[in-house]
C-alpha positions as CSV (number, residue, x, y, z in Angstrom):
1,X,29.8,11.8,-40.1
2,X,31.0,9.9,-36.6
3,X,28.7,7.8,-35.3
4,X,27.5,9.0,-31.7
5,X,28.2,6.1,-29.1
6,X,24.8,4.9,-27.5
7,X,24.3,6.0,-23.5
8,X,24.9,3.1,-21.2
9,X,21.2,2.1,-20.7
10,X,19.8,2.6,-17.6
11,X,15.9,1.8,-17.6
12,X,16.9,-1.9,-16.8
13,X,14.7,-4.3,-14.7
14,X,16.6,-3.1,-11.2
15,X,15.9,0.6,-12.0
16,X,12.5,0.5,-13.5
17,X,12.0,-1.2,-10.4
18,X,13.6,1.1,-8.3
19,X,11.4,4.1,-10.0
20,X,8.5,2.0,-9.4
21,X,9.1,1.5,-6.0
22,X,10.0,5.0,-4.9
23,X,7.1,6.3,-6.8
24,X,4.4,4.3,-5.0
25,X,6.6,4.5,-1.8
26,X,4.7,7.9,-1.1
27,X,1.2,7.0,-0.7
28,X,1.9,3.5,1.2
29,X,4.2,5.5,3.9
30,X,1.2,8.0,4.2
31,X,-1.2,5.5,4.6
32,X,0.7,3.6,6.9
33,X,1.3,7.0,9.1
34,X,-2.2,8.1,9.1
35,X,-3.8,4.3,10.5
36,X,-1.1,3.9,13.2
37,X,-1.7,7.9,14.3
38,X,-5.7,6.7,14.2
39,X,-5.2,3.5,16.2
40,X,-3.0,5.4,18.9
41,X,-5.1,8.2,19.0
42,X,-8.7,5.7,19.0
43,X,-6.5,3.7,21.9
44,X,-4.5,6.4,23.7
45,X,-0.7,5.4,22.6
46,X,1.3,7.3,23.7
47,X,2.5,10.7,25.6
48,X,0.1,13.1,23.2
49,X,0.0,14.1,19.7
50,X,2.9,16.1,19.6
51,X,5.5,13.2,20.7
52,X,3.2,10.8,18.6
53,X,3.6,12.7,15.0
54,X,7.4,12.7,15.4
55,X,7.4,9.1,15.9
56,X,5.4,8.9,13.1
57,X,7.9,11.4,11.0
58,X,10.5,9.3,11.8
59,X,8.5,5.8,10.8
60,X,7.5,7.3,7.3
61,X,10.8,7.2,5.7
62,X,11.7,3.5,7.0
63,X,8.7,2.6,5.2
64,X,9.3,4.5,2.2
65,X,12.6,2.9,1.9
66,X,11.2,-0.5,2.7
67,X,8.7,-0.3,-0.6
68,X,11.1,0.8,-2.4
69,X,13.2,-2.1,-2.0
70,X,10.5,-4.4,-1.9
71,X,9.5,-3.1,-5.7
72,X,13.3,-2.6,-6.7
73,X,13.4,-6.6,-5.7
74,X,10.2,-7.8,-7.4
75,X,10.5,-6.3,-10.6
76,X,14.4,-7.3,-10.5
77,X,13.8,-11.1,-9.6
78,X,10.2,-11.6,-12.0
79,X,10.3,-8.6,-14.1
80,X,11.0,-11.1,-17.3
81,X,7.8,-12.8,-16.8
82,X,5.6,-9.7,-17.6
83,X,4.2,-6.8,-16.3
84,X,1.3,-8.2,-14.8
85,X,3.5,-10.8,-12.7
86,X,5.2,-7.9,-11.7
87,X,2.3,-5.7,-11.1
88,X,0.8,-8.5,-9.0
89,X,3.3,-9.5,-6.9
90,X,4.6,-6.5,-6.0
91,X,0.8,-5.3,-5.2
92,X,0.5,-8.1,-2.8
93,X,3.8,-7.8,-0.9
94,X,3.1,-3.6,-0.7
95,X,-0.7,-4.8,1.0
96,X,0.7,-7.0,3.4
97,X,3.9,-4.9,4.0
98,X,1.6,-1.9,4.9
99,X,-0.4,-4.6,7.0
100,X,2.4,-5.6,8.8
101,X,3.6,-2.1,9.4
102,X,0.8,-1.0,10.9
103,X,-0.1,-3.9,13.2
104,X,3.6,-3.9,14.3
105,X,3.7,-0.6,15.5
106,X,0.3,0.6,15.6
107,X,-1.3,-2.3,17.9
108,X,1.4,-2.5,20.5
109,X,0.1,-5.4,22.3
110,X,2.5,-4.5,25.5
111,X,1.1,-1.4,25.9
112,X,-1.7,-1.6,28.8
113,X,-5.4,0.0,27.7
114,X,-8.9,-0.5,28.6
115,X,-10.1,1.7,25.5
116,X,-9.3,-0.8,23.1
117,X,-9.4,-4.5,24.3
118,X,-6.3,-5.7,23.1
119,X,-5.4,-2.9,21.5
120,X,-7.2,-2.9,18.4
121,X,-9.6,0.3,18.0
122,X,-13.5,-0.4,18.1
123,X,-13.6,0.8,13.9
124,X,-11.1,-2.0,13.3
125,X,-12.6,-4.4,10.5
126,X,-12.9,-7.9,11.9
127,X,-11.7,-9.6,8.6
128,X,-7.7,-8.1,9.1
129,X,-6.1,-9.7,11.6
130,X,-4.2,-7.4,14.3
Protein backbone atom coordinates (compact mmCIF):
# COMPACT_ATOMS: atom_id res chain seq x y z
CA UNK A 1 0.00 0.00 0.00
CA UNK A 2 1.13 3.85 -0.97
CA UNK A 3 1.21 6.01 1.56
CA UNK A 4 -1.51 8.97 1.19
CA UNK A 5 0.43 12.38 1.31
CA UNK A 6 -0.89 14.48 4.33
CA UNK A 7 -3.21 17.83 3.19
CA UNK A 8 -1.23 21.05 3.56
CA UNK A 9 -2.52 22.04 7.04
CA UNK A 10 -4.59 24.84 7.16
CA UNK A 11 -5.99 25.42 10.92
CA UNK A 12 -2.68 27.51 11.53
CA UNK A 13 -2.55 30.48 14.04
CA UNK A 14 -3.64 33.10 10.97
CA UNK A 15 -6.66 30.97 10.05
CA UNK A 16 -7.92 29.88 13.35
CA UNK A 17 -7.71 33.37 13.84
CA UNK A 18 -9.42 34.38 10.89
CA UNK A 19 -12.44 31.81 11.81
CA UNK A 20 -12.45 33.25 15.09
CA UNK A 21 -12.72 36.60 14.01
CA UNK A 22 -15.36 36.20 11.29
CA UNK A 23 -17.34 34.12 13.65
CA UNK A 24 -17.67 36.73 16.42
CA UNK A 25 -17.62 39.46 13.67
CA UNK A 26 -21.60 38.95 13.52
CA UNK A 27 -22.83 39.86 16.83
CA UNK A 28 -20.27 42.90 17.39
CA UNK A 29 -21.42 44.50 13.84
CA UNK A 30 -25.11 43.95 15.19
CA UNK A 31 -24.45 45.40 18.27
CA UNK A 32 -22.62 48.21 17.00
CA UNK A 33 -25.71 48.87 14.32
CA UNK A 34 -28.42 48.61 16.85
CA UNK A 35 -26.63 51.46 19.54
CA UNK A 36 -25.71 53.99 16.77
CA UNK A 37 -29.51 53.45 15.22
CA UNK A 38 -30.63 54.05 19.20
CA UNK A 39 -28.43 57.11 19.73
CA UNK A 40 -29.60 58.78 16.30
CA UNK A 41 -32.97 57.86 16.86
CA UNK A 42 -32.84 59.04 21.06
CA UNK A 43 -30.94 62.32 19.33
CA UNK A 44 -32.59 62.89 16.01
CA UNK A 45 -29.47 62.01 13.46
CA UNK A 46 -30.30 62.24 10.58
CA UNK A 47 -33.01 62.55 7.59
CA UNK A 48 -35.45 59.56 9.07
CA UNK A 49 -35.23 55.94 9.53
CA UNK A 50 -35.27 54.95 6.22
CA UNK A 51 -31.99 56.87 5.08
CA UNK A 52 -30.63 56.07 8.61
CA UNK A 53 -30.86 52.02 8.35
CA UNK A 54 -28.99 52.12 4.97
CA UNK A 55 -26.24 53.98 6.48
CA UNK A 56 -26.28 51.54 9.04
CA UNK A 57 -26.38 48.54 6.18
CA UNK A 58 -23.62 49.94 4.80
CA UNK A 59 -21.49 50.44 8.37
CA UNK A 60 -22.19 46.73 9.43
CA UNK A 61 -19.90 45.05 7.02
CA UNK A 62 -16.89 47.63 7.61
CA UNK A 63 -17.17 46.45 11.05
CA UNK A 64 -17.44 42.95 10.37
CA UNK A 65 -14.38 43.09 8.38
CA UNK A 66 -12.62 45.27 10.94
CA UNK A 67 -13.10 42.32 13.83
CA UNK A 68 -12.25 40.06 11.71
CA UNK A 69 -8.87 41.37 11.13
CA UNK A 70 -8.51 42.51 14.53
CA UNK A 71 -8.90 38.56 15.67
CA UNK A 72 -7.05 37.31 12.51
CA UNK A 73 -4.05 39.68 14.01
CA UNK A 74 -4.26 38.76 17.72
CA UNK A 75 -4.39 35.29 17.54
CA UNK A 76 -1.58 35.46 14.68
CA UNK A 77 0.86 37.80 16.71
CA UNK A 78 0.11 36.04 20.59
CA UNK A 79 -1.61 32.88 19.65
CA UNK A 80 1.71 30.89 21.01
CA UNK A 81 1.24 32.18 24.37
CA UNK A 82 -2.09 30.38 24.98
CA UNK A 83 -5.57 30.57 24.52
CA UNK A 84 -6.37 32.67 27.23
CA UNK A 85 -3.85 35.47 26.04
CA UNK A 86 -5.51 35.14 23.03
CA UNK A 87 -8.91 35.01 24.33
CA UNK A 88 -8.16 38.18 26.40
CA UNK A 89 -6.63 40.28 24.22
CA UNK A 90 -8.69 39.92 21.52
CA UNK A 91 -11.88 40.43 23.98
CA UNK A 92 -10.51 43.67 24.96
CA UNK A 93 -9.64 45.18 21.52
CA UNK A 94 -13.32 43.76 20.10
CA UNK A 95 -14.88 46.01 23.55
CA UNK A 96 -13.09 49.00 22.70
CA UNK A 97 -13.33 48.51 18.90
CA UNK A 98 -17.15 48.42 19.26
CA UNK A 99 -16.70 51.49 21.65
CA UNK A 100 -14.99 53.31 19.30
CA UNK A 101 -17.33 52.43 16.53
CA UNK A 102 -20.13 53.63 17.97
CA UNK A 103 -18.90 56.90 19.57
CA UNK A 104 -17.33 57.69 16.19
CA UNK A 105 -20.28 57.55 14.19
CA UNK A 106 -23.08 57.35 16.58
CA UNK A 107 -22.22 60.64 18.71
CA UNK A 108 -21.45 62.96 15.88
CA UNK A 109 -20.39 65.82 17.87
CA UNK A 110 -20.78 68.31 14.63
CA UNK A 111 -24.09 67.58 14.24
CA UNK A 112 -26.27 70.48 16.02
CA UNK A 113 -29.21 69.10 18.71
CA UNK A 114 -30.82 70.26 21.66
CA UNK A 115 -32.31 66.65 22.48
CA UNK A 116 -29.16 65.35 23.59
CA UNK A 117 -26.58 67.85 25.01
CA UNK A 118 -23.63 67.05 23.23
CA UNK A 119 -24.92 64.44 21.57
CA UNK A 120 -24.98 61.76 23.90
CA UNK A 121 -28.70 60.27 24.48
CA UNK A 122 -30.19 60.82 28.11
CA UNK A 123 -29.91 56.49 28.72
CA UNK A 124 -26.20 56.88 28.02
CA UNK A 125 -24.19 55.37 31.09
CA UNK A 126 -22.04 57.94 32.65
CA UNK A 127 -19.02 55.53 33.25
CA UNK A 128 -18.27 55.14 29.05
CA UNK A 129 -16.96 58.01 27.71
CA UNK A 130 -18.62 59.45 24.41
Amino acid sequence: MEAVPEAEETSGPWFAGFRLGALLGVPTSLVAVLVIGRVWASCGIGVNASANSLSLLLVAPVVWIGTAASWTLVHGAIGRFGRGAVVAVGVLFNLWFLWYVVTALGTMGSYPDPVCPGNVPPWWPGFVPA
